[in-house]
PAVEXLUM-51793 format. One record per atom (N, C-alpha, C): atom name; x, y, z; residue in three letters. Coordinates in steps of 0.02 Angstrom, whole numbers. Atoms other than C-alpha are relative to their C-alpha. Example, Ala and Ser with C-alpha at 12.3 -4.5 7.8 and 13.67 -1.06 7.14 Angstrom:
// residues 2
@at = N, c1 = 45, c2 = -59, c3 = 0, aa = ALA
@at = CA, c1 = 615, c2 = -225, c3 = 390, aa = ALA
@at = C, c1 = 45, c2 = 60, c3 = 0, aa = ALA
@at = N, c1 = -42, c2 = -59, c3 = -3, aa = SER
@at = CA, c1 = 684, c2 = -53, c3 = 357, aa = SER
@at = C, c1 = -39, c2 = 55, c3 = 37, aa = SER
END
This chain:
// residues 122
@at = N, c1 = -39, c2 = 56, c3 = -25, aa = UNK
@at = CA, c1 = -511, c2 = 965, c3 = 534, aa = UNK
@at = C, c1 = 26, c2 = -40, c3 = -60, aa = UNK
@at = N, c1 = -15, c2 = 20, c3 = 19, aa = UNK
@at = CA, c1 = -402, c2 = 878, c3 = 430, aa = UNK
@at = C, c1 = -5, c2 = -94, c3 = 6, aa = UNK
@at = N, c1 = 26, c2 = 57, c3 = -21, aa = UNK
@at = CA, c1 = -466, c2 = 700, c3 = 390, aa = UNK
@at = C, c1 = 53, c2 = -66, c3 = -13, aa = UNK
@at = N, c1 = -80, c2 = 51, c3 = 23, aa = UNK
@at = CA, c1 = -303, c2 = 607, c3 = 301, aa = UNK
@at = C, c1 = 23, c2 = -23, c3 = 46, aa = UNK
@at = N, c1 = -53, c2 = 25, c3 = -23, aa = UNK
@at = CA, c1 = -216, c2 = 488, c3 = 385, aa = UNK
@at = C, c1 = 50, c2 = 27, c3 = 42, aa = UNK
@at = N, c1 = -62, c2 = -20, c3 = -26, aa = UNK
@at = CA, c1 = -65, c2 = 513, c3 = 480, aa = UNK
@at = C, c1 = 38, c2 = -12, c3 = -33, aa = UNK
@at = N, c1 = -58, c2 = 10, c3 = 31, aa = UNK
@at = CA, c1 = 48, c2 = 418, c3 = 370, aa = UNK
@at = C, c1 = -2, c2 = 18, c3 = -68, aa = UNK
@at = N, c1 = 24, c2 = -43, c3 = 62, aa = UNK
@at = CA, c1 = -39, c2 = 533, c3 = 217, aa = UNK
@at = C, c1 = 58, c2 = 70, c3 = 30, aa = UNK
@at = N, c1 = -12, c2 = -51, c3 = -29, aa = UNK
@at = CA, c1 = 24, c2 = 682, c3 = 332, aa = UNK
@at = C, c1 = 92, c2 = 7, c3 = -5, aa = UNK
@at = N, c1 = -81, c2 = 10, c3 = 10, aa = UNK
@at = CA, c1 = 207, c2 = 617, c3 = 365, aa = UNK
@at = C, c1 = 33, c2 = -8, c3 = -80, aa = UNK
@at = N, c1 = -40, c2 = 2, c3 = 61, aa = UNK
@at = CA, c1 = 244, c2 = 593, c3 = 194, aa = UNK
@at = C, c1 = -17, c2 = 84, c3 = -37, aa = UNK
@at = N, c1 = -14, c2 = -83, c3 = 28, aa = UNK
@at = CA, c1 = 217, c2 = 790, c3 = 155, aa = UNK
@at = C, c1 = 79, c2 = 13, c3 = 42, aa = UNK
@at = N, c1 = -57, c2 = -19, c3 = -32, aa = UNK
@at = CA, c1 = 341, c2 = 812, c3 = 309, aa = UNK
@at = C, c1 = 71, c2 = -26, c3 = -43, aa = UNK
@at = N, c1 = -37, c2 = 48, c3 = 41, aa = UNK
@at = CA, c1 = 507, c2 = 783, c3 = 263, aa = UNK
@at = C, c1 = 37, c2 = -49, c3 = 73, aa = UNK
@at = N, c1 = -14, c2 = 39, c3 = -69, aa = UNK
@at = CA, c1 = 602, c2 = 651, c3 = 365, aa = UNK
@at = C, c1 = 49, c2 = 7, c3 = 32, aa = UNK
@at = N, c1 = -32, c2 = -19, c3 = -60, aa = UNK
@at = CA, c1 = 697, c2 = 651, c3 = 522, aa = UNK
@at = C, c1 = 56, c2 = -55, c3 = -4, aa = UNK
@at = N, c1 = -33, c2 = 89, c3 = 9, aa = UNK
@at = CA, c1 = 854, c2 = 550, c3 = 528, aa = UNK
@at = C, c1 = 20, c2 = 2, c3 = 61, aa = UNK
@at = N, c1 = -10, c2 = 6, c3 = -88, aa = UNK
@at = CA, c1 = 862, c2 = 481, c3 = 692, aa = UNK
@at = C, c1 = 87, c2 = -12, c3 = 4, aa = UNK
@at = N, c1 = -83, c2 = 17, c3 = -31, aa = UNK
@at = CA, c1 = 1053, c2 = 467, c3 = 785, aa = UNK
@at = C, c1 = -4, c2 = -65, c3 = -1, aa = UNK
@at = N, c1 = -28, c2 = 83, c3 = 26, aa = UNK
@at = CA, c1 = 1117, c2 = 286, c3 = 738, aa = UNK
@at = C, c1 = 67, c2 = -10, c3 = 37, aa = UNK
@at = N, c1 = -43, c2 = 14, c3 = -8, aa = UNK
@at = CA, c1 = 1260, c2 = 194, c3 = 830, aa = UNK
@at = C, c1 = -8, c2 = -72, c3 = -40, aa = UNK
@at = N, c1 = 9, c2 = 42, c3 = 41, aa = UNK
@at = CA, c1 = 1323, c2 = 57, c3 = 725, aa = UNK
@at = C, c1 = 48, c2 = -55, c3 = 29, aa = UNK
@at = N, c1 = -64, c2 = 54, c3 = -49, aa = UNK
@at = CA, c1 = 1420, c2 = -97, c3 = 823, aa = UNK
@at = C, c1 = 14, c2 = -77, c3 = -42, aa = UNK
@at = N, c1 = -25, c2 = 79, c3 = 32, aa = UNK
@at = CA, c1 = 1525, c2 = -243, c3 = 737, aa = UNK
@at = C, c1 = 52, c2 = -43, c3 = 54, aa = UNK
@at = N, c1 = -33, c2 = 48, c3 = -24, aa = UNK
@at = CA, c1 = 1572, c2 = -383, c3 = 818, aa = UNK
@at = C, c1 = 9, c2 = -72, c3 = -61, aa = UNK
@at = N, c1 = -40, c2 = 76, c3 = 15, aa = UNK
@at = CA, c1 = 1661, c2 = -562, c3 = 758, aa = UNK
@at = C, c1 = -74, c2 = -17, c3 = -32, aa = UNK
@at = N, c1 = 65, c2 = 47, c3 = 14, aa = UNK
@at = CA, c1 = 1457, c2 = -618, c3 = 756, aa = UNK
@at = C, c1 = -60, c2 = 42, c3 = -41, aa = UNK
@at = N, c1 = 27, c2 = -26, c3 = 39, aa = UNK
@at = CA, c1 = 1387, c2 = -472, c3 = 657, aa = UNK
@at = C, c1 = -5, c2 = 67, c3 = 23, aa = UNK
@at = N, c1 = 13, c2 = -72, c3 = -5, aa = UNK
@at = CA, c1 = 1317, c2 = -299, c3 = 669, aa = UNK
@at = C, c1 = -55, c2 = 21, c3 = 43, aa = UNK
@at = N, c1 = 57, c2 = -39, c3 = -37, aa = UNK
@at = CA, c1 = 1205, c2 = -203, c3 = 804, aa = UNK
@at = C, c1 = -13, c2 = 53, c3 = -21, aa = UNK
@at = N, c1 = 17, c2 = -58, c3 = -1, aa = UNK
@at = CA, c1 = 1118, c2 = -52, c3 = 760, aa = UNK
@at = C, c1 = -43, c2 = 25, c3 = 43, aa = UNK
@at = N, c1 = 63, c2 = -30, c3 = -47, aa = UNK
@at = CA, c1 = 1034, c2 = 60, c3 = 883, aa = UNK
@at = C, c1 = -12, c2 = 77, c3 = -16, aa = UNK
@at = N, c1 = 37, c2 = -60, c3 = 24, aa = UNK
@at = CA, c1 = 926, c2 = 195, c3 = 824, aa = UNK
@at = C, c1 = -30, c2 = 46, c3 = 54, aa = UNK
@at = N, c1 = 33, c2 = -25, c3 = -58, aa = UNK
@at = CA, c1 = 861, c2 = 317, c3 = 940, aa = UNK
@at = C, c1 = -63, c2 = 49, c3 = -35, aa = UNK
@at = N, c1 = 94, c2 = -42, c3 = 28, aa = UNK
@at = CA, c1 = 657, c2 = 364, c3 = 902, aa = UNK
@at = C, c1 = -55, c2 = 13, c3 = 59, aa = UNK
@at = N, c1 = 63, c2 = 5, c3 = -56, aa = UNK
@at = CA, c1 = 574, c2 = 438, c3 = 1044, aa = UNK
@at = C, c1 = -62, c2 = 11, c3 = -11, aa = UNK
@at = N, c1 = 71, c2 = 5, c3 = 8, aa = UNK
@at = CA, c1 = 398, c2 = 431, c3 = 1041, aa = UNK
@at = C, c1 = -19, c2 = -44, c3 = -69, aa = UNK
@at = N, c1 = 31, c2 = 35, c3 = 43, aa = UNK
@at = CA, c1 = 382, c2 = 301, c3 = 911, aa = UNK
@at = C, c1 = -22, c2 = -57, c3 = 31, aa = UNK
@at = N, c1 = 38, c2 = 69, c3 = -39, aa = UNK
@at = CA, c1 = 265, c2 = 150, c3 = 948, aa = UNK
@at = C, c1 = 35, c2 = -59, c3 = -44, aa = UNK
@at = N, c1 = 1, c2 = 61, c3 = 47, aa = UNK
@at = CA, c1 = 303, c2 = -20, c3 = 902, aa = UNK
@at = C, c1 = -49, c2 = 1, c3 = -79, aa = UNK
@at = N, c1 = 52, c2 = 15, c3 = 87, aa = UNK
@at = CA, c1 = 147, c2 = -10, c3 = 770, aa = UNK
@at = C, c1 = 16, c2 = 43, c3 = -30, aa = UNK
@at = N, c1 = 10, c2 = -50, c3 = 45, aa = UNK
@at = CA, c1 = 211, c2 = 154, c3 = 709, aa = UNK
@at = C, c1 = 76, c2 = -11, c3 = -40, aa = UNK
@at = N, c1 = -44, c2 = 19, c3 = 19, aa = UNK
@at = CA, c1 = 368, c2 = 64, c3 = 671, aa = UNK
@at = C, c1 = 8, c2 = -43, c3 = -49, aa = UNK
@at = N, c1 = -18, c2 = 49, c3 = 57, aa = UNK
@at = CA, c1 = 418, c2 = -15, c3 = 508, aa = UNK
@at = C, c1 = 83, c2 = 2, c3 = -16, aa = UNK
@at = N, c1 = -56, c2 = 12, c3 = 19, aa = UNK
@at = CA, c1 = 587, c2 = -95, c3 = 470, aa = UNK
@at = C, c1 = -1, c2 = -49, c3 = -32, aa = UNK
@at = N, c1 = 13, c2 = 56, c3 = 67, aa = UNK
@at = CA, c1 = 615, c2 = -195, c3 = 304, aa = UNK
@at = C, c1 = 66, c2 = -7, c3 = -37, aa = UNK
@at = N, c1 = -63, c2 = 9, c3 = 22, aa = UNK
@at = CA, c1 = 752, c2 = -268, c3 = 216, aa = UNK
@at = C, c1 = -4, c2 = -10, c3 = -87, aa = UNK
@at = N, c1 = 31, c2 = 18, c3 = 67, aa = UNK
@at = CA, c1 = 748, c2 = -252, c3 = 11, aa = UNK
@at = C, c1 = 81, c2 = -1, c3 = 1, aa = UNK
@at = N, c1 = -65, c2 = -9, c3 = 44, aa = UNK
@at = CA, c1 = 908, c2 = -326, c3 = -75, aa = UNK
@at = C, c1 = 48, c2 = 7, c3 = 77, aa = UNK
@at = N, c1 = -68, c2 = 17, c3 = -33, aa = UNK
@at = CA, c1 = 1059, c2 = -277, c3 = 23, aa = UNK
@at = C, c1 = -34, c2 = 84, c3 = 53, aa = UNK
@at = N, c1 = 23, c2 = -40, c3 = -5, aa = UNK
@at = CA, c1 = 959, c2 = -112, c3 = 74, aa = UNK
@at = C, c1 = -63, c2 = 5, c3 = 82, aa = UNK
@at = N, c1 = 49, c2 = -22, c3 = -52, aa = UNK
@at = CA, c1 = 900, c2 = -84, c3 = 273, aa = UNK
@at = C, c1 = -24, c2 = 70, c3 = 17, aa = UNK
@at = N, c1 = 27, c2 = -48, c3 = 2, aa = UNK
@at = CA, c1 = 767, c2 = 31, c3 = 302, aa = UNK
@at = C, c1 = -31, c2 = 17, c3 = 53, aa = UNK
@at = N, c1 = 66, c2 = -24, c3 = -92, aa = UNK
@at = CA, c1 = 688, c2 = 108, c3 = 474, aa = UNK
@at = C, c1 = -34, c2 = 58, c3 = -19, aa = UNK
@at = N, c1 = 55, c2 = -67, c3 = 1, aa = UNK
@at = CA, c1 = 553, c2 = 223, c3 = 471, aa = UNK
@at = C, c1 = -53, c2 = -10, c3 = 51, aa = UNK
@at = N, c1 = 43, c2 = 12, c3 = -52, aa = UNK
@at = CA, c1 = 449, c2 = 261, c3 = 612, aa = UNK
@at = C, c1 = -40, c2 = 85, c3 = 7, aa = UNK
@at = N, c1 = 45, c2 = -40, c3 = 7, aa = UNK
@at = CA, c1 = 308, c2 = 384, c3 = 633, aa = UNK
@at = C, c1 = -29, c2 = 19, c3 = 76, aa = UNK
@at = N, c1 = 23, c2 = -19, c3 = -57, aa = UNK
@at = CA, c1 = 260, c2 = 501, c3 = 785, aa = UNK
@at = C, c1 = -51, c2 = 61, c3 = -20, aa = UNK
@at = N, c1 = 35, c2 = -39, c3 = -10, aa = UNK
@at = CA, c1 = 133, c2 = 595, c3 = 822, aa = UNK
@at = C, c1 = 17, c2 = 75, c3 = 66, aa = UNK
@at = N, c1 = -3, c2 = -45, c3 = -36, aa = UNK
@at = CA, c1 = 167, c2 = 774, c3 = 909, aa = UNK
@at = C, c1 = -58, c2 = 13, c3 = 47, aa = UNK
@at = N, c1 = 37, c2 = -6, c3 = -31, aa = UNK
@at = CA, c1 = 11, c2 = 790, c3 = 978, aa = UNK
@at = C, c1 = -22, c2 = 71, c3 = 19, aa = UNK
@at = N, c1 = 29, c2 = -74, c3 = -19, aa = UNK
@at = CA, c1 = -124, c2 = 930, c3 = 1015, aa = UNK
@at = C, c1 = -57, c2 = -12, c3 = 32, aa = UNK
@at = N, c1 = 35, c2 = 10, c3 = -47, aa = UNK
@at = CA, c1 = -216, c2 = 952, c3 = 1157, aa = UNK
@at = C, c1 = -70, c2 = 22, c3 = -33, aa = UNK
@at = N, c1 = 65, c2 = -9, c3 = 23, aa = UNK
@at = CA, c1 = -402, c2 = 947, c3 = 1114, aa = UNK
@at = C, c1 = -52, c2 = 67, c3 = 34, aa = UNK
@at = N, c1 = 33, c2 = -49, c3 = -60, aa = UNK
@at = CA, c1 = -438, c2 = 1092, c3 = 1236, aa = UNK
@at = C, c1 = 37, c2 = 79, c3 = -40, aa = UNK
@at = N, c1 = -27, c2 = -54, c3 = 33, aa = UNK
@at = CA, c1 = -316, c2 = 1209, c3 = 1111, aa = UNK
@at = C, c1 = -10, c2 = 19, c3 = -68, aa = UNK
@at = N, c1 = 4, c2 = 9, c3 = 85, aa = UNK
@at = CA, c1 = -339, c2 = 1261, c3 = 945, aa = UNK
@at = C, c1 = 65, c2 = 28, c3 = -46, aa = UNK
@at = N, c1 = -83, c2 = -7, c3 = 39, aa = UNK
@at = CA, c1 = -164, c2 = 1277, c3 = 826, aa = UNK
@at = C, c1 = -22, c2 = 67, c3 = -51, aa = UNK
@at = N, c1 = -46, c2 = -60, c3 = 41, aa = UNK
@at = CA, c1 = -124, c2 = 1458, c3 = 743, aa = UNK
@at = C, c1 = 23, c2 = -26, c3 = -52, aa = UNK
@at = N, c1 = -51, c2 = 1, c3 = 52, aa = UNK
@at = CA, c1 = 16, c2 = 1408, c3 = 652, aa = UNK
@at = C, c1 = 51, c2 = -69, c3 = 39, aa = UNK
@at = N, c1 = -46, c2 = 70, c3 = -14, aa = UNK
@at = CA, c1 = 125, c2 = 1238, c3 = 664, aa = UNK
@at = C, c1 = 32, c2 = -22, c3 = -75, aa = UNK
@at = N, c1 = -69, c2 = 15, c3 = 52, aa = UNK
@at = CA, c1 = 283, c2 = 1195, c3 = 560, aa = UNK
@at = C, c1 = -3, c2 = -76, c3 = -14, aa = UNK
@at = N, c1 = -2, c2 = 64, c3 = -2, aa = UNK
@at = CA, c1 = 286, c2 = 1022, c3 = 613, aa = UNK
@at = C, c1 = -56, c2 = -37, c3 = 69, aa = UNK
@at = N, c1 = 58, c2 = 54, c3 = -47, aa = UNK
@at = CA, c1 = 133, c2 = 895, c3 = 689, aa = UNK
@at = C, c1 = 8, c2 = -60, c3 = 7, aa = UNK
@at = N, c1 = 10, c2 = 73, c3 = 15, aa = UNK
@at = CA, c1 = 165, c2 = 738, c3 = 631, aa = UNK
@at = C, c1 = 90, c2 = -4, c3 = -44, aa = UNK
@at = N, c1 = -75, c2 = 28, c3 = 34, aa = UNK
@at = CA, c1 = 366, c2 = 677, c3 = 610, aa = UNK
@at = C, c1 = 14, c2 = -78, c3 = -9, aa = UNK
@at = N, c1 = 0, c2 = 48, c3 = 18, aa = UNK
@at = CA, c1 = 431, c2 = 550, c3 = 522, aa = UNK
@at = C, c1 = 77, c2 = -23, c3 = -19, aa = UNK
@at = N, c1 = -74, c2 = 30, c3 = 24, aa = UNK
@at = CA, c1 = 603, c2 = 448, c3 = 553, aa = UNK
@at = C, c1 = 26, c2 = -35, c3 = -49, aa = UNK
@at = N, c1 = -24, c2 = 60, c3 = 44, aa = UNK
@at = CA, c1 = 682, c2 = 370, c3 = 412, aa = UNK
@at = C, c1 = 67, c2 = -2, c3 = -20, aa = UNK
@at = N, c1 = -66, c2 = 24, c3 = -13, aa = UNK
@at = CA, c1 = 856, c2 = 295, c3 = 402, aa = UNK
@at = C, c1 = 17, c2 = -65, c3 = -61, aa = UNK
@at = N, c1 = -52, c2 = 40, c3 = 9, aa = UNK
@at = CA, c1 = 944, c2 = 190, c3 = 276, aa = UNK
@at = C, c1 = 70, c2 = -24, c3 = -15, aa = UNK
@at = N, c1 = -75, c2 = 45, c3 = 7, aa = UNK
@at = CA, c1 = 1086, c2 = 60, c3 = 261, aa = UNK
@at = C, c1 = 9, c2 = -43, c3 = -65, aa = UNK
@at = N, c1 = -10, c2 = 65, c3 = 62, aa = UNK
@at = CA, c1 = 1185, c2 = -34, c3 = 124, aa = UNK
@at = C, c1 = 28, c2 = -37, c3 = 54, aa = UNK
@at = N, c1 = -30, c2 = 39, c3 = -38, aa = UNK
@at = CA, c1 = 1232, c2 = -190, c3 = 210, aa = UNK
@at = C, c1 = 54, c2 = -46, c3 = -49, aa = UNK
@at = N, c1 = -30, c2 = 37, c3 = 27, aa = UNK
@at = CA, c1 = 1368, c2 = -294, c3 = 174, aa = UNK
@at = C, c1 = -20, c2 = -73, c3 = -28, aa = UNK
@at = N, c1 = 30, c2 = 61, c3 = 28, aa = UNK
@at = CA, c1 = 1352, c2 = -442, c3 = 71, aa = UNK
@at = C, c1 = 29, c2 = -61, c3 = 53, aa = UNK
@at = N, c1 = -45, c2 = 49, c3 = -41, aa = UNK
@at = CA, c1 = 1442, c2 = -541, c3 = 224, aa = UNK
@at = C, c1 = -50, c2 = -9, c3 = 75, aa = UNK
@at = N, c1 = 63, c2 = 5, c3 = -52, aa = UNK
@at = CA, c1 = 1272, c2 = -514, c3 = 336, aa = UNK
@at = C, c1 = -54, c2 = -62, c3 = -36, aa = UNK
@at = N, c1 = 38, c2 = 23, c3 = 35, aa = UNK
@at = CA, c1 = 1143, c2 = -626, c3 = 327, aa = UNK
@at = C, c1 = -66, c2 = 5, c3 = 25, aa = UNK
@at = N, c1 = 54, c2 = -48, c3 = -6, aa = UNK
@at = CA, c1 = 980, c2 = -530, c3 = 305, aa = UNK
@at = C, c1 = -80, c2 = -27, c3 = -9, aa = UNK
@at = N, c1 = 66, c2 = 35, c3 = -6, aa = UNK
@at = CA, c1 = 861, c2 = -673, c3 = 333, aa = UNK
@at = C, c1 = -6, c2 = -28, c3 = 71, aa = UNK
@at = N, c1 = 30, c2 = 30, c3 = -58, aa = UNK
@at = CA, c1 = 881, c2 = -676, c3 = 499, aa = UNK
@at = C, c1 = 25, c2 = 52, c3 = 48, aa = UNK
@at = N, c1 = 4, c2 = -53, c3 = -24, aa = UNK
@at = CA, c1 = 885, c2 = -499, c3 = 570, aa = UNK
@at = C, c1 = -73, c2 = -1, c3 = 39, aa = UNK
@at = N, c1 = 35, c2 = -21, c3 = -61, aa = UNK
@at = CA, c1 = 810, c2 = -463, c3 = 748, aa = UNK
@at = C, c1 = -14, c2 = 57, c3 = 16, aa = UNK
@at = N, c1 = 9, c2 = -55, c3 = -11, aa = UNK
@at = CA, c1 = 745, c2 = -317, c3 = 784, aa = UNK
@at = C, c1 = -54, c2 = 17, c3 = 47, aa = UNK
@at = N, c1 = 49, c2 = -5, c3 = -56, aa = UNK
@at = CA, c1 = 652, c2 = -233, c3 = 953, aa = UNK
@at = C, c1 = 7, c2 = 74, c3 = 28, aa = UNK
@at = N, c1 = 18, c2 = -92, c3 = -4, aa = UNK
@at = CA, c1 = 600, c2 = -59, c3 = 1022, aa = UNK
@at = C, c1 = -3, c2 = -6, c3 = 79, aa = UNK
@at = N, c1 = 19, c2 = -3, c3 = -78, aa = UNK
@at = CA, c1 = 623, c2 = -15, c3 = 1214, aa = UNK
@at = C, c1 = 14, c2 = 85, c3 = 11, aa = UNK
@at = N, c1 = -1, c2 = -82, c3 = -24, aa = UNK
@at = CA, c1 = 601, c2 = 162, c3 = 1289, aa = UNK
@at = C, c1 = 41, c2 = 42, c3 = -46, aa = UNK
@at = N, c1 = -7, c2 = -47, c3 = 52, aa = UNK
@at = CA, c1 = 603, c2 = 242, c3 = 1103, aa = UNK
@at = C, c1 = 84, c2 = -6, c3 = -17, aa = UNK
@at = N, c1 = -55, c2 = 22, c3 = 14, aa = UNK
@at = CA, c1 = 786, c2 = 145, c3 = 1060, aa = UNK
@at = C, c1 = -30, c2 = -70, c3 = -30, aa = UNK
@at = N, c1 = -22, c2 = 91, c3 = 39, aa = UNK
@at = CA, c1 = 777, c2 = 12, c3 = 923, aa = UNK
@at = C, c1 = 83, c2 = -15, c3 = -10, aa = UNK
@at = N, c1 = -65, c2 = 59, c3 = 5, aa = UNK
@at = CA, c1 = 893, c2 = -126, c3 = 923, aa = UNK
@at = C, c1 = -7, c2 = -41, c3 = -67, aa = UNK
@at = N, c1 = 14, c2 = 58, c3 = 51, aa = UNK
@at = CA, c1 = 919, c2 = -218, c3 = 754, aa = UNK
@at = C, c1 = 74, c2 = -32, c3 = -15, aa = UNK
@at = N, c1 = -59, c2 = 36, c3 = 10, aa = UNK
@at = CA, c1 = 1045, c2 = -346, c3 = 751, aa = UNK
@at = C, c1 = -7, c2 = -48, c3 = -71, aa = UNK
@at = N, c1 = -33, c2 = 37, c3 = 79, aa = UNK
@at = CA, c1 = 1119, c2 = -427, c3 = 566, aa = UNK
@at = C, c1 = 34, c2 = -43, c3 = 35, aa = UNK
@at = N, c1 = -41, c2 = 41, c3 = -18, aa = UNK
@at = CA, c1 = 1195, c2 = -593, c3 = 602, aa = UNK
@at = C, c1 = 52, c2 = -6, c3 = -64, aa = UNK
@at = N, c1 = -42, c2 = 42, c3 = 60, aa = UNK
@at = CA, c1 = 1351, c2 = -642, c3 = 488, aa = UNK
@at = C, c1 = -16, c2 = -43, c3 = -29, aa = UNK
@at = N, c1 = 22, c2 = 62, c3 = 31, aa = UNK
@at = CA, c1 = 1331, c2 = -781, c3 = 380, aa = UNK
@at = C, c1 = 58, c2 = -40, c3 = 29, aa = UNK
@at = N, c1 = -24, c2 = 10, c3 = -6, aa = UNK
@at = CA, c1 = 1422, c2 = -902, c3 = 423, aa = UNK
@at = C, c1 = 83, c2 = -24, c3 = -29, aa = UNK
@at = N, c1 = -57, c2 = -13, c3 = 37, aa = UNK
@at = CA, c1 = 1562, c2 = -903, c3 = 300, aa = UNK
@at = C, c1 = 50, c2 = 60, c3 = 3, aa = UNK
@at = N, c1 = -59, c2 = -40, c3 = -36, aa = UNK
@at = CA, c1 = 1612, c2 = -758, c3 = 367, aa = UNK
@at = C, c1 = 32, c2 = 25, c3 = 40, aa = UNK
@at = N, c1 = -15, c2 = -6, c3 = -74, aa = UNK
@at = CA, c1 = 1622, c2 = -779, c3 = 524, aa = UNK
@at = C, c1 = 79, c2 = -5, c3 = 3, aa = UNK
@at = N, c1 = -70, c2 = 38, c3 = -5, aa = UNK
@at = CA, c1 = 1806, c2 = -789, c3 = 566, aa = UNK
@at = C, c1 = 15, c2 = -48, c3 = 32, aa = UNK
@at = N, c1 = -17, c2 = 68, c3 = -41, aa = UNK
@at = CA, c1 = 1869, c2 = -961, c3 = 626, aa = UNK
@at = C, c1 = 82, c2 = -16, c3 = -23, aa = UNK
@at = N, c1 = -103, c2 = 40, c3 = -24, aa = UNK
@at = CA, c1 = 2037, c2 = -1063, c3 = 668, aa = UNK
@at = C, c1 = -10, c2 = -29, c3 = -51, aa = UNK
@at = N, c1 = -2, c2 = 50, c3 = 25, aa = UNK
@at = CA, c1 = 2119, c2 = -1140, c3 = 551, aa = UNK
@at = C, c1 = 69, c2 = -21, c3 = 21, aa = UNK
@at = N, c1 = -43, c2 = 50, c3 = -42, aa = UNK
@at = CA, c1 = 2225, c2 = -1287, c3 = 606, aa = UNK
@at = C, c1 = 40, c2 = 3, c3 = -75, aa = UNK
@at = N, c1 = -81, c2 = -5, c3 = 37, aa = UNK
@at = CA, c1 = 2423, c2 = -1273, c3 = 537, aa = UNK
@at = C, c1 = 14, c2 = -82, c3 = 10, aa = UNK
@at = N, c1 = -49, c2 = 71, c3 = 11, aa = UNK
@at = CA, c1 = 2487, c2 = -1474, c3 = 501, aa = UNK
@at = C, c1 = 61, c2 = 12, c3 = -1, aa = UNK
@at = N, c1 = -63, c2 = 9, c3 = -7, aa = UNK
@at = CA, c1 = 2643, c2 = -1514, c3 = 526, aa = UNK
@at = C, c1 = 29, c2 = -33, c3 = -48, aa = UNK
@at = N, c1 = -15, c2 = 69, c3 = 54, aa = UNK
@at = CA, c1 = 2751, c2 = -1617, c3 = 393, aa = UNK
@at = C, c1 = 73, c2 = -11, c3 = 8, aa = UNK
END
């Protein structure tokens, strides 16, 4: 029986890059990642610099009633990143996991939000 960790295990694997849709609006950026079978705890997302990072960790699973031959892959491991624009502002990124789809929204800063500007007359 192998006694290491899981996240000893995933880092032999190599990683999985999950399908990404990437959505901009006026008020910033949505990303939705699709990671089935990842748990919230097996989920880490971190922001270094200008640099977003998802990585999330599943377990394949083996029934305790079978014993494994030969297996390619046991233990996968999503990881995904982004350069973000310097026009996000990456201290106040939301991010949440529902039926193995994260959501992580970047708000704009506000300087670059686009706004009206009022034309005078003379």
């Amino acid at each position: 029986m192998d006694n290491r960790n899981q996240a000893e295990r995933s880092a032999e694997q190599p990683a999985l890059a999950p399908a990404v849709d990437v959505i901009e609006d006026e008020h910033g950026i949505t990303l939705r990642a699709d990671l089935p079978g990842v748990s919230k705890e097996n989920l880490n997302v971190r922001v270094d610099g200008e640099t977003l990072t998802v990585e999330g960790a599943i377990s394949l699973g083996e029934s305790g009633a079978l014993t494994g031959v030969y297996a390619e892959v046991r233990y996968a491991q999503y990881r995904r990143s982004f350069v973000l624009s310097r026009d996000l502002d990456t201290s106040a990124i939301d991010a949440s996991i529902r039926e193995g789809v994260l959501q992580v929204r970047v708000p704009k800063r506000e300087q670059a939000k686009p706004r009206r500007i009022e034309v005078r007359s003379e």
